[in-house]
C-alpha positions in Angstrom: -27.0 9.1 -6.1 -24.0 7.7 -4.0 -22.4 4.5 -5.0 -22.0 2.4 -2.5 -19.4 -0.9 -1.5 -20.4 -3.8 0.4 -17.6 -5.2 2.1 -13.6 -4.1 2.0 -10.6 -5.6 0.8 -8.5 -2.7 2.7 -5.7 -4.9 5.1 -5.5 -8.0 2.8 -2.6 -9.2 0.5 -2.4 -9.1 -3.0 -5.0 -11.3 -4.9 -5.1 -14.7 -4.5 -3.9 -17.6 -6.8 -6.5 -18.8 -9.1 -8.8 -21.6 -7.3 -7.9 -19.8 -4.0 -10.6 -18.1 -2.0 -11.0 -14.0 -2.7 -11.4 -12.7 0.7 -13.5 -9.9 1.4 -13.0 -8.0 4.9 -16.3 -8.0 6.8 -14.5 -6.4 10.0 -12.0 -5.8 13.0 -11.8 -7.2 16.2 -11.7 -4.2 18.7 -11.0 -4.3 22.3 -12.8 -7.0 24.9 -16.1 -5.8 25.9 -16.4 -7.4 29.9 -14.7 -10.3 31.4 -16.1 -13.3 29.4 -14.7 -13.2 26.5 -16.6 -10.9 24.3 -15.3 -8.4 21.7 -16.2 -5.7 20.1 -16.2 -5.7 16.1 -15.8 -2.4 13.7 -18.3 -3.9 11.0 -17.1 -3.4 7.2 -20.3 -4.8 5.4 -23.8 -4.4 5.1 -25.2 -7.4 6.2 -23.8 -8.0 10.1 -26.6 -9.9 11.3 -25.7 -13.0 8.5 -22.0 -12.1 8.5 -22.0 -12.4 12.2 -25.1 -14.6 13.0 -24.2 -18.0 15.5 -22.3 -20.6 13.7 -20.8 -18.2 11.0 -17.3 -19.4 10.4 -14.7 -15.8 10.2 -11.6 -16.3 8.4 -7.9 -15.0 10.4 -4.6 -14.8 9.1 -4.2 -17.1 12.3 -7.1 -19.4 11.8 -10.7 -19.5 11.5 -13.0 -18.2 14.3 -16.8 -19.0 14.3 -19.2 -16.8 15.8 -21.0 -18.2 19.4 -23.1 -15.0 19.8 -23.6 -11.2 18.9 -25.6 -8.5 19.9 -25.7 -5.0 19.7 -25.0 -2.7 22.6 -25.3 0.6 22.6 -24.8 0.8 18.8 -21.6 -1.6 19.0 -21.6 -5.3 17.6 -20.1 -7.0 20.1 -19.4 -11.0 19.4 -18.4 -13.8 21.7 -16.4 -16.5 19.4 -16.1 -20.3 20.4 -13.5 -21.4 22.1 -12.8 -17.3 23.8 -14.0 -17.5 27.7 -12.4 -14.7 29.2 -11.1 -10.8 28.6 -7.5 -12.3 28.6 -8.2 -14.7 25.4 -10.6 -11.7 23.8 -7.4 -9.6 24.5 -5.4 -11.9 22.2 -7.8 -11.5 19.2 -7.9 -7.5 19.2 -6.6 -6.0 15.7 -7.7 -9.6 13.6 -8.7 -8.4 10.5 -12.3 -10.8 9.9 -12.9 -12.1 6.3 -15.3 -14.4 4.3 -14.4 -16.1 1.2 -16.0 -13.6 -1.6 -17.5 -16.4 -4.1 -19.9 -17.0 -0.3 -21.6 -13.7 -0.5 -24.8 -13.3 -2.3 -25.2 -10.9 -5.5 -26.3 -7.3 -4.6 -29.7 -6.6 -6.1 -28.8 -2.6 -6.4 -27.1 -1.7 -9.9 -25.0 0.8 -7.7 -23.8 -1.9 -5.3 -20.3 -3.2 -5.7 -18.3 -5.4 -3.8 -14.4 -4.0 -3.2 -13.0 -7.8 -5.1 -15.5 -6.4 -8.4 -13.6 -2.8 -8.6 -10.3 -3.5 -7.6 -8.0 -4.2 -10.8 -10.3 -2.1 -12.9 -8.8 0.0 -15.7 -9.5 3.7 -15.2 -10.3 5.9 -18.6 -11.6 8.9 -19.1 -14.8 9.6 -21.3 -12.1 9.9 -24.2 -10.7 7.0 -23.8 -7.6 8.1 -22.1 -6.0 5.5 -19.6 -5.5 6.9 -15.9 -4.3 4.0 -14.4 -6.1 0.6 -12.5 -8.0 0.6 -9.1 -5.6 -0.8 -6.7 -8.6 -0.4 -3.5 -11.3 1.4 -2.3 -11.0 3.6 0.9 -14.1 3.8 3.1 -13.6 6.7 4.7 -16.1 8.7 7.3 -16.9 11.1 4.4 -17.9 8.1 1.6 -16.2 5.3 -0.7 -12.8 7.0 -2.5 -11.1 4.6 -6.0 -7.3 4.6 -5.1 -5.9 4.3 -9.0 -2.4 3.6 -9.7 -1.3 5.8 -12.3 0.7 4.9 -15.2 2.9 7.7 -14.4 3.9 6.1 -10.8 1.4 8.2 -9.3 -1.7 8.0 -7.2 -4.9 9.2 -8.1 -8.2 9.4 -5.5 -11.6 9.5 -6.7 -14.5 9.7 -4.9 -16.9 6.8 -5.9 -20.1 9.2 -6.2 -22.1 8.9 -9.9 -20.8 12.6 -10.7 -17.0 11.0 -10.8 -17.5 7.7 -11.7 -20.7 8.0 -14.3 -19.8 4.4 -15.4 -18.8 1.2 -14.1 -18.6 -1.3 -16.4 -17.0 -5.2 -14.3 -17.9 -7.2 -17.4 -15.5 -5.1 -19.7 -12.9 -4.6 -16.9 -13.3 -0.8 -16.6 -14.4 2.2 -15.2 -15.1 5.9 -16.7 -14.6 9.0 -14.7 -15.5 12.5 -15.2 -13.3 14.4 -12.9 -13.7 17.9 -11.7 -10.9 20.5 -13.0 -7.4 20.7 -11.2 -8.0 17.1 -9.5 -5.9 15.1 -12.5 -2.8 18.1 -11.9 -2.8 17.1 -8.3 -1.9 14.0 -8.4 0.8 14.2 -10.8 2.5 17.2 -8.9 5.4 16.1 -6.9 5.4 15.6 -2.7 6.3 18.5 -0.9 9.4 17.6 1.1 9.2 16.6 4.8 10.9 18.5 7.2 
C-alpha cells in the first residue's frame, strides 16, 4: 500500500518560530480563467472543497485572500477571491503560493496519512539503527510522494514514500525507518558528474 501526504510544505521558508503558525501549502494560483477575475488553482491537498469553500481565508506571502467562489471546470478548480473583479487583478495573483495555518487542519483518520509539517525534520535510520540523515521535504511528483533526506555526509538522499521503503514511520519518536533497495544508498553519496 502507498503512503500518502495531505498537503505540501514544498515553496515555504524554513520552520517557523515557536507560537508562529506552521503553514501547510494547499495550492498555486495559475493563470486567470475569463475576464472577471477568476483563477485557476493547482490543488496540493485532499480536501479542496473545505480548503477552498466561500469564506475560507488563504494565507500569501503578500496578504491573506479569502475565497468568494469555486467550481470545477473541466477538471480545473477555478476560484474567484474577494476583492479580484477583473483578468487584470487575477493576473496579479498568478504564482501565489496558497497556505493554511497547519494546527487548522483536521487529523487524518488513515494510519498511512501524513501531513508534509509531521515528516519533515524526521531522523532517517536504517533497520540497524544507522543514521542516514533528516527529512528536509517531501516531493509530490506525477509518479508519487519522494522523502528528500539530508545526509550527514552533505549529500542528498530520495526515497520514495511507498511501505516497501519506508516500512515505519514513527512522528511521536521523531523518526523514520527505511529499507532501501541495493545500489540506491551508493548513489547518492557518488559525486556530480561535471557540467559542460
Amino acid at each position: 500500500m502507498t503512503k500518502r501526504v495531505a498537503g505540501s510544505r514544498r515553496d515555504r521558508g524554513p520552520v517557523s518560530p515557536q507560537g508562529e503558525p506552521d503553514l501547510v501549502v494547499v495550492g498555486r494560483v495559475g493563470r486567470p480563467q475569463g475576464i472577471k477575475g477568476e483563477v485557476t488553482v493547482e490543488v496540493r491537498t485532499d480536501d479542496p472543497g473545505a480548503r477552498f469553500a466561500p469564506g475560507a481565508t488563504l494565507l500569501t506571502d503578500e496578504g491573506p485572500l479569502t475565497v468568494a467562489q469555486s467550481r470545477d471546470h473541466s477538471g480545473k478548480l477555478v476560484v474567484l477571491f474577494e476583492g479580484v473583479a477583473d483578468r487584470n487583478g487575477a493576473e496579479a495573483l498568478r504564482g501565489r503560493v496558497l497556505q493554511v495555518d497547519a494546527r487548522t487542519l483536521p487529523p487524518l483518520e488513515d494510519e498511512d496519512e501524513y501531513y508534509d509539517s509531521q515528516l519533515v525534520g524526521l531522523v532517517v535510520e536504517q533497520r540497524d539503527g544507522t543514521v542516514l540523515g533528516s527529512v528536509v521535504d517531501v516531493l509530490h511528483l506525477p509518479h508519487g510522494d519522494v522523502l528528500a533526506v539530508d545526509r550527514d555526509a552533505g549529500s542528498e538522499l530520495l526515497v520514495p514514500f511507498v511501505r516497501a521503503m519506508v516500512p515505519t514511520v514513527d512522528v511521536a519518536g521523531g523518526r523514520v525507518v527505511v529499507e532501501l533497495p541495493e545500489g540506491l544508498l551508493e548513489l547518492s553519496d557518488a559525486p556530480a558528474a561535471p557540467e559542460g
